[in-house]
PDB file with one MODEL, atoms N, CA, C and O in Angstrom:
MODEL        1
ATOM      1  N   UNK A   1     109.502  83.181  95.045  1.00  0.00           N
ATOM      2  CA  UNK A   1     108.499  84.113  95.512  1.00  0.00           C
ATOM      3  C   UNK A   1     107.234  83.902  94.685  1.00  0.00           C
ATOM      4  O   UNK A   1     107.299  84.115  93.475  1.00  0.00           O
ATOM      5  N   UNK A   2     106.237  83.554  95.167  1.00  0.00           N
ATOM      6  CA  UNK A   2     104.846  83.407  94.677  1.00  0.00           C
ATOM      7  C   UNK A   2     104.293  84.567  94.718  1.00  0.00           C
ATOM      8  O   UNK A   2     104.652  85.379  95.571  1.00  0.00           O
ATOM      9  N   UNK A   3     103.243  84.882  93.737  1.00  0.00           N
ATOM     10  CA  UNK A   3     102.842  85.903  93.556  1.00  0.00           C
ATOM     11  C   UNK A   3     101.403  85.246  92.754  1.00  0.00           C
ATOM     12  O   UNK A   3     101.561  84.673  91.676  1.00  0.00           O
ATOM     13  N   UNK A   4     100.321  85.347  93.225  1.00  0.00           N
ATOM     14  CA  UNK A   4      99.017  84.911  92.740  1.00  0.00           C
ATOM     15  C   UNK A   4      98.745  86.623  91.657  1.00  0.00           C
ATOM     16  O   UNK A   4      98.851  87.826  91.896  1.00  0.00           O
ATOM     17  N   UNK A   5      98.336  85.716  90.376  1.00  0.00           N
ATOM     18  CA  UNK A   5      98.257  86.449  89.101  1.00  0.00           C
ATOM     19  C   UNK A   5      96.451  86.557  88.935  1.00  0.00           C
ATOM     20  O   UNK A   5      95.921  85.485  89.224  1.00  0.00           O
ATOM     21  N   UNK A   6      95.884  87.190  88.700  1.00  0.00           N
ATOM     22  CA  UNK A   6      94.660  87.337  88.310  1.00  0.00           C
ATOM     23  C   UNK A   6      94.210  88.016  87.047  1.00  0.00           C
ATOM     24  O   UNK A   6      94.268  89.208  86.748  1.00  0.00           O
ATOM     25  N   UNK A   7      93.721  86.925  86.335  1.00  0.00           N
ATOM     26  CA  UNK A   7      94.138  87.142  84.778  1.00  0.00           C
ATOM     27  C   UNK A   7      92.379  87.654  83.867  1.00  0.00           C
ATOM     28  O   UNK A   7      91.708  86.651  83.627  1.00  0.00           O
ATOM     29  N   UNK A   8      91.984  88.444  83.601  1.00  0.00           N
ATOM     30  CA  UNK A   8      90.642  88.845  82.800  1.00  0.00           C
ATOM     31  C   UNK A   8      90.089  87.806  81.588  1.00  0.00           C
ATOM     32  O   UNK A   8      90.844  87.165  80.858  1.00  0.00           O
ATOM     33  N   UNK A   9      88.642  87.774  81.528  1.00  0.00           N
ATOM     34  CA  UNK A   9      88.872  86.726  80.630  1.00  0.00           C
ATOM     35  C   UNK A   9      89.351  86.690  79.544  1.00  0.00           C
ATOM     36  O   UNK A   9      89.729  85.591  79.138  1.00  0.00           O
ATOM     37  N   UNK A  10      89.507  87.878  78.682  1.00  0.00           N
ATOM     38  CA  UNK A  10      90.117  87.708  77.423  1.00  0.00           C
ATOM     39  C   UNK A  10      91.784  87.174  77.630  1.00  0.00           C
ATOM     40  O   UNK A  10      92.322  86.848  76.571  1.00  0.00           O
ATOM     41  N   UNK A  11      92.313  87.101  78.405  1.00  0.00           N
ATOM     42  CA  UNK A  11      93.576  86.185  78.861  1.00  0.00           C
ATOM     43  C   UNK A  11      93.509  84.943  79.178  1.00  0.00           C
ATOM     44  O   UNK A  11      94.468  84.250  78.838  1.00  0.00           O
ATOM     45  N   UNK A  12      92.798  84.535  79.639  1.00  0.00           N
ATOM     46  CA  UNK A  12      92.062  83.000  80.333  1.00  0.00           C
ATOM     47  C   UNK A  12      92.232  81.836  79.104  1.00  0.00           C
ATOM     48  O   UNK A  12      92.599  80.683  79.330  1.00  0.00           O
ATOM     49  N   UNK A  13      91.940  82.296  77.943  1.00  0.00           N
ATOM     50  CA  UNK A  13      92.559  81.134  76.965  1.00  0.00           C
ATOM     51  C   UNK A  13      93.701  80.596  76.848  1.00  0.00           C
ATOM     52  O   UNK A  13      94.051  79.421  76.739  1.00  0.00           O
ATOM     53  N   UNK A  14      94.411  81.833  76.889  1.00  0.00           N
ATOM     54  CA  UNK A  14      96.253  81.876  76.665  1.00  0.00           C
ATOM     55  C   UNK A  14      96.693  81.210  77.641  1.00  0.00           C
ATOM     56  O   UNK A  14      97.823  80.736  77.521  1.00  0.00           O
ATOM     57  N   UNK A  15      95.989  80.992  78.810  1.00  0.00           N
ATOM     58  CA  UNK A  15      96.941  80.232  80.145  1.00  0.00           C
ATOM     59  C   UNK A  15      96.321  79.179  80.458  1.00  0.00           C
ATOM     60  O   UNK A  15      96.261  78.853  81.643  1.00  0.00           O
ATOM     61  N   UNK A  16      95.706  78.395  79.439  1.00  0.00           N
ATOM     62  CA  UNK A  16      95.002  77.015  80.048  1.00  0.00           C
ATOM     63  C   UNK A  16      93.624  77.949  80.564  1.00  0.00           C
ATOM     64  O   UNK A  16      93.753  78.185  81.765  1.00  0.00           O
ATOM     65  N   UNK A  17      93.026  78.229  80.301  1.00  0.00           N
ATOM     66  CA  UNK A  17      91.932  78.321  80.945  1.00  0.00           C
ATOM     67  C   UNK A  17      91.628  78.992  82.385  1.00  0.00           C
ATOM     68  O   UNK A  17      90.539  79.199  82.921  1.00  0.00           O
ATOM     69  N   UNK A  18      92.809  79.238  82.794  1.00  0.00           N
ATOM     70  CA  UNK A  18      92.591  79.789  84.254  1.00  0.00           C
ATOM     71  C   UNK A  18      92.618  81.301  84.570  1.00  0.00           C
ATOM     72  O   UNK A  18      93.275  82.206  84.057  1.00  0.00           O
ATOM     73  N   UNK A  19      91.504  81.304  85.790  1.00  0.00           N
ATOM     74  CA  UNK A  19      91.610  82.831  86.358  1.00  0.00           C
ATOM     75  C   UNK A  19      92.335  83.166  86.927  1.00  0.00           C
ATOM     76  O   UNK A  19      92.604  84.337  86.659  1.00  0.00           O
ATOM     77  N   UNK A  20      93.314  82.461  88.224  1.00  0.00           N
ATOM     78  CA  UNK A  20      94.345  82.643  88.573  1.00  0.00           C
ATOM     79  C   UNK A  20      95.391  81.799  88.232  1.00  0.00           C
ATOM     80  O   UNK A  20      95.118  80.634  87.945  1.00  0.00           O
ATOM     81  N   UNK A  21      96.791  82.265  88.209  1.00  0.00           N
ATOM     82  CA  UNK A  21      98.224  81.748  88.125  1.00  0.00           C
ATOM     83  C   UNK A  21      98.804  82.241  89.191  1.00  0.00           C
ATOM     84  O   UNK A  21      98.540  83.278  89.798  1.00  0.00           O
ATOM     85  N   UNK A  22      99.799  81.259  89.438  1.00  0.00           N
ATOM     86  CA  UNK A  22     101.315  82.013  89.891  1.00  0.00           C
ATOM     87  C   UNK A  22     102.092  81.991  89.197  1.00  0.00           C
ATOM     88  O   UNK A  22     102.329  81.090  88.393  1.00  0.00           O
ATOM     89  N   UNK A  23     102.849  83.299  89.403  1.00  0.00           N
ATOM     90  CA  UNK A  23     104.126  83.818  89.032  1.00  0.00           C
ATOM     91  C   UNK A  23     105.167  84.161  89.809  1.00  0.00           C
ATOM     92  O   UNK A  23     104.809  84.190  90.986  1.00  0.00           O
ATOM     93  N   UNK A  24     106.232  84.417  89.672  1.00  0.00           N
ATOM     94  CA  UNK A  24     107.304  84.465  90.275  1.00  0.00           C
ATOM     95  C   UNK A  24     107.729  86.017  90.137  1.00  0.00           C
ATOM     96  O   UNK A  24     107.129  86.718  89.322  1.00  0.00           O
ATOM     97  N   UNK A  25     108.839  86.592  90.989  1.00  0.00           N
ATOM     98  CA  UNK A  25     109.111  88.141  90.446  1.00  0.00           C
ATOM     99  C   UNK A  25     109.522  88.554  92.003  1.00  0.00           C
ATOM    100  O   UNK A  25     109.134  88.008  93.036  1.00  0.00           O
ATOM    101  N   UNK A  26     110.444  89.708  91.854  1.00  0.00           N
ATOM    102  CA  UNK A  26     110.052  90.937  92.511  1.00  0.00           C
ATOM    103  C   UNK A  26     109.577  92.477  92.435  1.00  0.00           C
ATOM    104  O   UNK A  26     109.498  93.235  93.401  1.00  0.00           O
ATOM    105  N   UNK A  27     109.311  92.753  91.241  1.00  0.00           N
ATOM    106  CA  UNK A  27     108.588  93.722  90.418  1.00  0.00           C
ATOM    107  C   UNK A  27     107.294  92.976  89.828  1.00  0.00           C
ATOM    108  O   UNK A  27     107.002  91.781  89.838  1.00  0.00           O
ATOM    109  N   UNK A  28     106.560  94.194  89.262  1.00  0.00           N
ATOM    110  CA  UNK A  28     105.555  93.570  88.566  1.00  0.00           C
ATOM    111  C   UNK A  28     106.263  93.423  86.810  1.00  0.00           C
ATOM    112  O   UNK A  28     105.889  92.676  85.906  1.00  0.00           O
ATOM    113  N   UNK A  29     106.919  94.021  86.814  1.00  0.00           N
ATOM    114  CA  UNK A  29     107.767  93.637  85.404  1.00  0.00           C
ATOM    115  C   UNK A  29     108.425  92.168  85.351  1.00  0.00           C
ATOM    116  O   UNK A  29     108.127  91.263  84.572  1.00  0.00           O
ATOM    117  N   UNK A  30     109.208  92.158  86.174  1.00  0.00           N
ATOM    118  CA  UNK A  30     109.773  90.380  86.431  1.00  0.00           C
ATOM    119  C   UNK A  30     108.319  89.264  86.598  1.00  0.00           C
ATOM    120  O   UNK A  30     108.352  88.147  86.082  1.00  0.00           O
ATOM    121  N   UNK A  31     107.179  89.724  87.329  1.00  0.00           N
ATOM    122  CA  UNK A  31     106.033  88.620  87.398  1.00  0.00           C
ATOM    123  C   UNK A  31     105.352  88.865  85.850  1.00  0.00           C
ATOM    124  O   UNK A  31     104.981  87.951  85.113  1.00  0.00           O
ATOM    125  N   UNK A  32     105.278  90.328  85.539  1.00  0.00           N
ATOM    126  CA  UNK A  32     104.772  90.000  83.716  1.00  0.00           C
ATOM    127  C   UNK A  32     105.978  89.161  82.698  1.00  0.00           C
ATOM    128  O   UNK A  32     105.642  88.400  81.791  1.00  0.00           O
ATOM    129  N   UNK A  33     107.146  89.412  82.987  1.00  0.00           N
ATOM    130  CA  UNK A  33     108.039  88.754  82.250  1.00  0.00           C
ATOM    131  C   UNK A  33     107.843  86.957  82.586  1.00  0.00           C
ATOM    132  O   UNK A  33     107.773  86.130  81.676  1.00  0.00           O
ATOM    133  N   UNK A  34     107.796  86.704  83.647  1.00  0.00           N
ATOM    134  CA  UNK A  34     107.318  85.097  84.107  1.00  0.00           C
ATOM    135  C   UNK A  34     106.191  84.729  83.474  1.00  0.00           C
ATOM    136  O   UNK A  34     106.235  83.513  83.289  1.00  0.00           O
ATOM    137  N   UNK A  35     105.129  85.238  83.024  1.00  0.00           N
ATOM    138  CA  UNK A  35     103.876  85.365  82.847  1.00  0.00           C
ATOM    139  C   UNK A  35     103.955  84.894  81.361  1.00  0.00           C
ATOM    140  O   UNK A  35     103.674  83.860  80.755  1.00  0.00           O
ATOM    141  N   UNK A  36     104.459  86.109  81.053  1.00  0.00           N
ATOM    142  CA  UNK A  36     104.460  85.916  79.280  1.00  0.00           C
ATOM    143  C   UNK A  36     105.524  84.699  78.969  1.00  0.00           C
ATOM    144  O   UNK A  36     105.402  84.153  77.872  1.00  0.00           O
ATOM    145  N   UNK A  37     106.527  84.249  79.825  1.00  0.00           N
ATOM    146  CA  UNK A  37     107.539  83.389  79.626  1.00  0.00           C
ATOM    147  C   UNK A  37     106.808  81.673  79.206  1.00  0.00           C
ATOM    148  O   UNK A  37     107.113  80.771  78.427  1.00  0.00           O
ATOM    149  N   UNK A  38     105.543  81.944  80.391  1.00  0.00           N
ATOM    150  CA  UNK A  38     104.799  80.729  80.802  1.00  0.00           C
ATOM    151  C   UNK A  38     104.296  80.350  79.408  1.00  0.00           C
ATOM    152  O   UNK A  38     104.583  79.343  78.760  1.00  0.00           O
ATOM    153  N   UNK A  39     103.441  81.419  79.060  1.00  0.00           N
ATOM    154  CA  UNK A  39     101.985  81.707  78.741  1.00  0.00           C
ATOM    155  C   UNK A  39     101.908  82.478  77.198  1.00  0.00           C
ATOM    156  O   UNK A  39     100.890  83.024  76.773  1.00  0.00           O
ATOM    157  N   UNK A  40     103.042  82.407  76.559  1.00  0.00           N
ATOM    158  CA  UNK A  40     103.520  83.245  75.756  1.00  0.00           C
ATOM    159  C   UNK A  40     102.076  84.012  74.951  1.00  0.00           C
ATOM    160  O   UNK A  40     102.056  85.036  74.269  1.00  0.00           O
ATOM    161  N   UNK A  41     101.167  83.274  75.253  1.00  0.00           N
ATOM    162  CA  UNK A  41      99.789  84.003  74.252  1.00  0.00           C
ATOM    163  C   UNK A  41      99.162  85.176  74.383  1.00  0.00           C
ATOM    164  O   UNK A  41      98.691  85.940  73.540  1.00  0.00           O
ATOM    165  N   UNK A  42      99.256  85.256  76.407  1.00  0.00           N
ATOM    166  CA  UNK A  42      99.129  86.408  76.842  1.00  0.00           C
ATOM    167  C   UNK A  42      99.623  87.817  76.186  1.00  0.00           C
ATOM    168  O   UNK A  42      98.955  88.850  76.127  1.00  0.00           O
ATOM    169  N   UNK A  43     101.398  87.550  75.547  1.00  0.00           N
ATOM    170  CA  UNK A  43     101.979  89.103  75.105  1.00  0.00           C
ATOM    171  C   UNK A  43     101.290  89.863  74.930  1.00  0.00           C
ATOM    172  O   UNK A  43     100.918  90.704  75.749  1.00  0.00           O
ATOM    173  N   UNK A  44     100.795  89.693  73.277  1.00  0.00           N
ATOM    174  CA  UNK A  44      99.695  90.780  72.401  1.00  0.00           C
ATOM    175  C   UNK A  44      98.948  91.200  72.809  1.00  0.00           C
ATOM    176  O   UNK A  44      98.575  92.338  72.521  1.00  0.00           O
ATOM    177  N   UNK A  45      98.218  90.193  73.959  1.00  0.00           N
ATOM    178  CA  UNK A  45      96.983  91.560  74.587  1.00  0.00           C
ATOM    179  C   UNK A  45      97.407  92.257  75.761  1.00  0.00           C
ATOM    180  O   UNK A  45      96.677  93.046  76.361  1.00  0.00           O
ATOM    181  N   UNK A  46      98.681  91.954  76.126  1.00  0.00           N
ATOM    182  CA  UNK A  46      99.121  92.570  77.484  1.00  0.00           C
ATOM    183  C   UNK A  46     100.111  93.722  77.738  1.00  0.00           C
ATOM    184  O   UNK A  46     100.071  94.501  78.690  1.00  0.00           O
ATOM    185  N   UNK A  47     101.412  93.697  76.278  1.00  0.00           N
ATOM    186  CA  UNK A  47     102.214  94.616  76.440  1.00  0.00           C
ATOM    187  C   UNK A  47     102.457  94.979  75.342  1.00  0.00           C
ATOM    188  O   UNK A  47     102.410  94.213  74.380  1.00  0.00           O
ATOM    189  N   UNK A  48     102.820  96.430  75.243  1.00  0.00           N
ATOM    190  CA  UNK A  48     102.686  96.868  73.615  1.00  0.00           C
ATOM    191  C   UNK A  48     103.966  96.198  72.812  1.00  0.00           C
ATOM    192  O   UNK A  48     104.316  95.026  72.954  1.00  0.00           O
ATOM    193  N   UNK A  49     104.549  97.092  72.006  1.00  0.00           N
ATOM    194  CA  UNK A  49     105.751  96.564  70.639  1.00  0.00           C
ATOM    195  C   UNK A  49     106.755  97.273  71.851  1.00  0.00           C
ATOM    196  O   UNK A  49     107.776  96.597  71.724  1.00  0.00           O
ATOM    197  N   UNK A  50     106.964  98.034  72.700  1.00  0.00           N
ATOM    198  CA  UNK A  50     108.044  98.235  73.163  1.00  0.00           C
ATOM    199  C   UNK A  50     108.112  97.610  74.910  1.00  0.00           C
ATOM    200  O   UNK A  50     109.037  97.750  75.710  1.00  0.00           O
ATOM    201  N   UNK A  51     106.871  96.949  75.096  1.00  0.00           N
ATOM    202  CA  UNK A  51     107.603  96.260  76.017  1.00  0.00           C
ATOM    203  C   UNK A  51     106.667  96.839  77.214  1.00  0.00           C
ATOM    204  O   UNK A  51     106.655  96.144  78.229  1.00  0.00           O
ATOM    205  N   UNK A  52     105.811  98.130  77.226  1.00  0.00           N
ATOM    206  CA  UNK A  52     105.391  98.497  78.269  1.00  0.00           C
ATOM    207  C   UNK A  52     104.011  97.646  78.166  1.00  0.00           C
ATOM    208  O   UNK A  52     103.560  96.863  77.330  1.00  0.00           O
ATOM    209  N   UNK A  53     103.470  98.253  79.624  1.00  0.00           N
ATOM    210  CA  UNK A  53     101.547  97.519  79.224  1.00  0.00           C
ATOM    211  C   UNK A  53     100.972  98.556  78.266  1.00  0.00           C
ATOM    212  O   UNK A  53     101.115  99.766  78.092  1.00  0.00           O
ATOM    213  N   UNK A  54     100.237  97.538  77.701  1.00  0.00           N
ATOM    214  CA  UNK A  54      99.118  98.334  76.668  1.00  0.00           C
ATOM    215  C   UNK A  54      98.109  98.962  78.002  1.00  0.00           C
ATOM    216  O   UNK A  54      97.616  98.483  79.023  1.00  0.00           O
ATOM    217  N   UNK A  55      98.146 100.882  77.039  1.00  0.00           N
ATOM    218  CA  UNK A  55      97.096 101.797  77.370  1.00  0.00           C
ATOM    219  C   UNK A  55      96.229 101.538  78.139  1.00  0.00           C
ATOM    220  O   UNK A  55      95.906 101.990  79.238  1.00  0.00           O
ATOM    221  N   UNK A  56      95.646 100.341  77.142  1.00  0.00           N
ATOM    222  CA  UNK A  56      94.352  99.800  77.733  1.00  0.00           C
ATOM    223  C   UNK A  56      94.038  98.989  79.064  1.00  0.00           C
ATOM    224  O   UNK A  56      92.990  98.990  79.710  1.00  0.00           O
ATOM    225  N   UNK A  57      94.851  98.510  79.230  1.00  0.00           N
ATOM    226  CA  UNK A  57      95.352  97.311  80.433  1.00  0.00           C
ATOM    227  C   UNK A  57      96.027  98.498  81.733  1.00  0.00           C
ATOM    228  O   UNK A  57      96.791  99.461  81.803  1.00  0.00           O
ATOM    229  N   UNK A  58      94.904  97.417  82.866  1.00  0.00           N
ATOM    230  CA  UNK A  58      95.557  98.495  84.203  1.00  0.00           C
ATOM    231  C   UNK A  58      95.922  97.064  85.112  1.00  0.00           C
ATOM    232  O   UNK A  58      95.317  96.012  84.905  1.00  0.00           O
ATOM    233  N   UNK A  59      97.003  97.201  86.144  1.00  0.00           N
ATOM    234  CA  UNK A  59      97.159  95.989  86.473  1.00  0.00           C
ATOM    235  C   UNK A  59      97.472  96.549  88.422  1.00  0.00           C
ATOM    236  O   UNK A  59      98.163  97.466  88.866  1.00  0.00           O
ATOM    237  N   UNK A  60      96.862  95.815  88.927  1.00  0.00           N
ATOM    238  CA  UNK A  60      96.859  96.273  90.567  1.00  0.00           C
ATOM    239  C   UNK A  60      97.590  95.364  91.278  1.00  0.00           C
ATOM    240  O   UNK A  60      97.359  94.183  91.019  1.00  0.00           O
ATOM    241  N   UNK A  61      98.832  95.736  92.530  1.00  0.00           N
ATOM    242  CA  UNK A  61      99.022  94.977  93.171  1.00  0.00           C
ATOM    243  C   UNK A  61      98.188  95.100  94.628  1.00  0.00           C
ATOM    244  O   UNK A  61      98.421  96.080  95.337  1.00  0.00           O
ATOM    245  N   UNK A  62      97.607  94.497  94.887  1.00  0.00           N
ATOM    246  CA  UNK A  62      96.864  94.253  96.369  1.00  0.00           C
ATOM    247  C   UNK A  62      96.103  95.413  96.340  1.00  0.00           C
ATOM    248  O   UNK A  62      96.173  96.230  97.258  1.00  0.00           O
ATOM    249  N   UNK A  63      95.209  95.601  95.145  1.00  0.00           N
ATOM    250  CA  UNK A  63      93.776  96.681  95.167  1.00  0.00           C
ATOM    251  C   UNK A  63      95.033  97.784  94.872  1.00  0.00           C
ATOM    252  O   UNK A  63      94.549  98.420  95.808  1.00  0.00           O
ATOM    253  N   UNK A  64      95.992  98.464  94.521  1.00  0.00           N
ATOM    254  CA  UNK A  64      96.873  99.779  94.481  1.00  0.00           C
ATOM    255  C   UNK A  64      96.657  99.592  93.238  1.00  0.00           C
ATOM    256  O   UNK A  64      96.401  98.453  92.849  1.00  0.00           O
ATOM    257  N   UNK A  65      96.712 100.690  92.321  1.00  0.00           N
ATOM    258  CA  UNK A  65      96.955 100.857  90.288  1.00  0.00           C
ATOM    259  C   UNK A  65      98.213 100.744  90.268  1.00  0.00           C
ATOM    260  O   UNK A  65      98.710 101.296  91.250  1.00  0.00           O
ATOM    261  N   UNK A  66      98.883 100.319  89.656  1.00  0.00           N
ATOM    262  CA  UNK A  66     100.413 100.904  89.523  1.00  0.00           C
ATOM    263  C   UNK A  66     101.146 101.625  89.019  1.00  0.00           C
ATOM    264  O   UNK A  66     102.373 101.711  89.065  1.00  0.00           O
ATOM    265  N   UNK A  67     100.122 102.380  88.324  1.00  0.00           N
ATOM    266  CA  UNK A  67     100.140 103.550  87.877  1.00  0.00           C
ATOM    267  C   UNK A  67     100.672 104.799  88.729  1.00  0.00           C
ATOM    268  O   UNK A  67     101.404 105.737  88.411  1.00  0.00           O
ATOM    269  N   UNK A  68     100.079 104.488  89.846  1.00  0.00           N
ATOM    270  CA  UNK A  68     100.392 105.815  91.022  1.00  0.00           C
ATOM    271  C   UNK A  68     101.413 105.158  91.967  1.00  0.00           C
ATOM    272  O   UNK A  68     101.830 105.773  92.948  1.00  0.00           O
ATOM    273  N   UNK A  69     101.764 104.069  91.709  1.00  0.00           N
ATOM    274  CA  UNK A  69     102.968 103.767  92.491  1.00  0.00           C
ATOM    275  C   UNK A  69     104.060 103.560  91.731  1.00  0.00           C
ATOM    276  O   UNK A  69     103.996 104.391  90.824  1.00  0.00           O
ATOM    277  N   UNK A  70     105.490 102.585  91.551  1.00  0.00           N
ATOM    278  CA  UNK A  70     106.474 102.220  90.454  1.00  0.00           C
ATOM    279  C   UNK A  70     105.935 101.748  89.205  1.00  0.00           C
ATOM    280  O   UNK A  70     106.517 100.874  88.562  1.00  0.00           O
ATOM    281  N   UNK A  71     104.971 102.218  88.864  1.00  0.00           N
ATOM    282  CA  UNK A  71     104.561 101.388  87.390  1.00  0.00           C
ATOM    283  C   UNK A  71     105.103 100.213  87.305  1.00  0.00           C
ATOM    284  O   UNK A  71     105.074  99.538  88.334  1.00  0.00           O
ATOM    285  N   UNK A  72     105.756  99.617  86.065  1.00  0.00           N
ATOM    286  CA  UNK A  72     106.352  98.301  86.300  1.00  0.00           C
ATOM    287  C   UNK A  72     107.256  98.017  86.937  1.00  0.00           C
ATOM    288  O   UNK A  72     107.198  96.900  87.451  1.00  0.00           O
ATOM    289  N   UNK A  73     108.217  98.672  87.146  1.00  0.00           N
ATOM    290  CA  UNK A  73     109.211  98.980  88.816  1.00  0.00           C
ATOM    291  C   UNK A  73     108.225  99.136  90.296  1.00  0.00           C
ATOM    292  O   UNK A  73     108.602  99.672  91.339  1.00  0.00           O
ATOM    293  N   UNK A  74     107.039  98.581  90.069  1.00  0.00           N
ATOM    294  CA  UNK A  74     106.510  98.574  91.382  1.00  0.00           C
ATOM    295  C   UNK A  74     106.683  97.071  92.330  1.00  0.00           C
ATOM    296  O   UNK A  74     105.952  96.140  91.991  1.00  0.00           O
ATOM    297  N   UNK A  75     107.579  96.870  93.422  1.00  0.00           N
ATOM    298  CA  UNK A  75     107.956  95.900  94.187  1.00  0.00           C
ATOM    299  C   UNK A  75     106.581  95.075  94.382  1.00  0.00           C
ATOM    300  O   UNK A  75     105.449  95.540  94.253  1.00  0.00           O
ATOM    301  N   UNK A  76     106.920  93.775  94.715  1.00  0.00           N
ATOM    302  CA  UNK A  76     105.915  92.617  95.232  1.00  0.00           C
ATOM    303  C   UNK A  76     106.622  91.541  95.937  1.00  0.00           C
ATOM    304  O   UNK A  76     107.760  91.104  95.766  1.00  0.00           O
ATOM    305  N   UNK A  77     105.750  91.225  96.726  1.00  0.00           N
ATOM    306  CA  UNK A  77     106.178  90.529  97.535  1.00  0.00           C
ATOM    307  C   UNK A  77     105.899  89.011  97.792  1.00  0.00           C
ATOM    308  O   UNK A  77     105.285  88.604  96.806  1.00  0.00           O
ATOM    309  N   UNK A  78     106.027  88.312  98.412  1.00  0.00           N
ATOM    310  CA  UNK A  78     105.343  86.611  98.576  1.00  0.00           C
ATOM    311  C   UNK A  78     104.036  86.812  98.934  1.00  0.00           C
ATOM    312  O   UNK A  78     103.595  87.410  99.915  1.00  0.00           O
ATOM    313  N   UNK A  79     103.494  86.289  98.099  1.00  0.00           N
ATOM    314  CA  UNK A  79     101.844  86.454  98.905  1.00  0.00           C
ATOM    315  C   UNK A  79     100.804  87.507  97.786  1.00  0.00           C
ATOM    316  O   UNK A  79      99.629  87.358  97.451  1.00  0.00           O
ATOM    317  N   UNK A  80     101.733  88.497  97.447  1.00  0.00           N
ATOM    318  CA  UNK A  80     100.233  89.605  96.574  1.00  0.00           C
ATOM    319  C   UNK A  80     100.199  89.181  96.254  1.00  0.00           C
ATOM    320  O   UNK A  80     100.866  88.164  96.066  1.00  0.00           O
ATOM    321  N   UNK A  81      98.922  89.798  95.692  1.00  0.00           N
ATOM    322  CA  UNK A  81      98.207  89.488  94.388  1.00  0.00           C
ATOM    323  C   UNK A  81      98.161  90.650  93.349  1.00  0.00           C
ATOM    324  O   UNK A  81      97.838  91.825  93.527  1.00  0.00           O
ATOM    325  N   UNK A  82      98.581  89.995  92.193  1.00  0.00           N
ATOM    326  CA  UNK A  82      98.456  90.920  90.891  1.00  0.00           C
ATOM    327  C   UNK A  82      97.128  90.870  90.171  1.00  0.00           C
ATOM    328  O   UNK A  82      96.714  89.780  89.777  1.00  0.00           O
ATOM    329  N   UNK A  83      96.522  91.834  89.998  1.00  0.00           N
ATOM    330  CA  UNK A  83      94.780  91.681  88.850  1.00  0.00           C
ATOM    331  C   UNK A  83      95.295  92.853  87.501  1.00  0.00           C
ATOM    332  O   UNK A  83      95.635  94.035  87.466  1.00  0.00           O
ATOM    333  N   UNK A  84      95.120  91.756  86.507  1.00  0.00           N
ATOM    334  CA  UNK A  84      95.299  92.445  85.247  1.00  0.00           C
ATOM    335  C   UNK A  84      93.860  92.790  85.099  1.00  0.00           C
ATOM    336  O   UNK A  84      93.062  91.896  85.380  1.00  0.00           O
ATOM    337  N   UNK A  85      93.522  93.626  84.810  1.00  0.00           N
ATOM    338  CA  UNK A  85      92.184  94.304  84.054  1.00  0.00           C
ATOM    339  C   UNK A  85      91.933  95.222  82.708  1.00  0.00           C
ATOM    340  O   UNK A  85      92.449  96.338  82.646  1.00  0.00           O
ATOM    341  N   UNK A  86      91.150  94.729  81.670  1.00  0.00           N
ATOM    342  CA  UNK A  86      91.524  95.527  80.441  1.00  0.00           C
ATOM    343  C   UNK A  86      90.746  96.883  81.015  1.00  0.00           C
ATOM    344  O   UNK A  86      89.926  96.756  81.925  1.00  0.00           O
ATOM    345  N   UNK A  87      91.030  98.134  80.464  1.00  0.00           N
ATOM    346  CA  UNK A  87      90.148  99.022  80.511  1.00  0.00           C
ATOM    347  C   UNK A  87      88.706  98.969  80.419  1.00  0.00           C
ATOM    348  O   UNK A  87      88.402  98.014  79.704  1.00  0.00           O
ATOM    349  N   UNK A  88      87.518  99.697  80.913  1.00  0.00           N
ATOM    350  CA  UNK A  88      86.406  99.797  80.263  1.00  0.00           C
ATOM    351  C   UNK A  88      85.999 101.407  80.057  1.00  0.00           C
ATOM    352  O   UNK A  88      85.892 102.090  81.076  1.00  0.00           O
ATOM    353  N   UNK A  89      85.823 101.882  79.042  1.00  0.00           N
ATOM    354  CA  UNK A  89      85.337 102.670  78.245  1.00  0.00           C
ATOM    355  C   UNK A  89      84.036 103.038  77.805  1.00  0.00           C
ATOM    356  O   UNK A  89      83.635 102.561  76.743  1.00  0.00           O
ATOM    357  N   UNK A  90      83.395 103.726  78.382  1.00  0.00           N
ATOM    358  CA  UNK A  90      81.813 104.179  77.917  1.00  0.00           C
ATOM    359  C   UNK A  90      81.726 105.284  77.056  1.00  0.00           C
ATOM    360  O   UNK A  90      82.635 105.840  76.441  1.00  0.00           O
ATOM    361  N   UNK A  91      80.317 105.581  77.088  1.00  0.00           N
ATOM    362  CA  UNK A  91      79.548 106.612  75.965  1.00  0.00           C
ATOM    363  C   UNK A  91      78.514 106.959  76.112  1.00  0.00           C
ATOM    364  O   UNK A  91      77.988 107.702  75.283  1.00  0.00           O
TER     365      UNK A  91
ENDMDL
END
């Protein structure tokens, strides 16, 4: 199962340079677990010490947050697309 990854630039180093990847999965937990498997550089900025996403980091399947749907138990299918995005924060 393909799953096109869309990665922010502060990630873009960790994976060769690229904005998009594929990953594999049927959760977005199994495509972050593929991800970090690949790409191992990604972890630290992506999931905290216990495994969830960092605070800061919001990650969408097909424009949805996943926040308001299964969080990382949220299903995917052949074809989405995942967009990691760090937070932005004003003042």
């Amino acid at each position: 199962m393909a799953i096109s990854v869309r990665l922010p630039t502060v990630l873009r180093p960790h994976a060769n340079g690229e904005a998009r990847v594929e990953a594999s999965g049927g959760t977005v937990a199994e495509v972050v677990d593929d991800l970090v498997g690949r790409f191992p550089g990604v972890k630290p900025n992506l999931l905290a010490d216990d495994g969830s996403l960092h605070r800061f980091v919001n990650v969408y399947v097909n424009d949805e947050d996943v926040r308001y749907l299964d969080k990382m138990a949220t299903a995917v299918a052949d074809g989405d697309e995942l967009s990691i995005l760090p937070a932005v924060a004003g003042g």
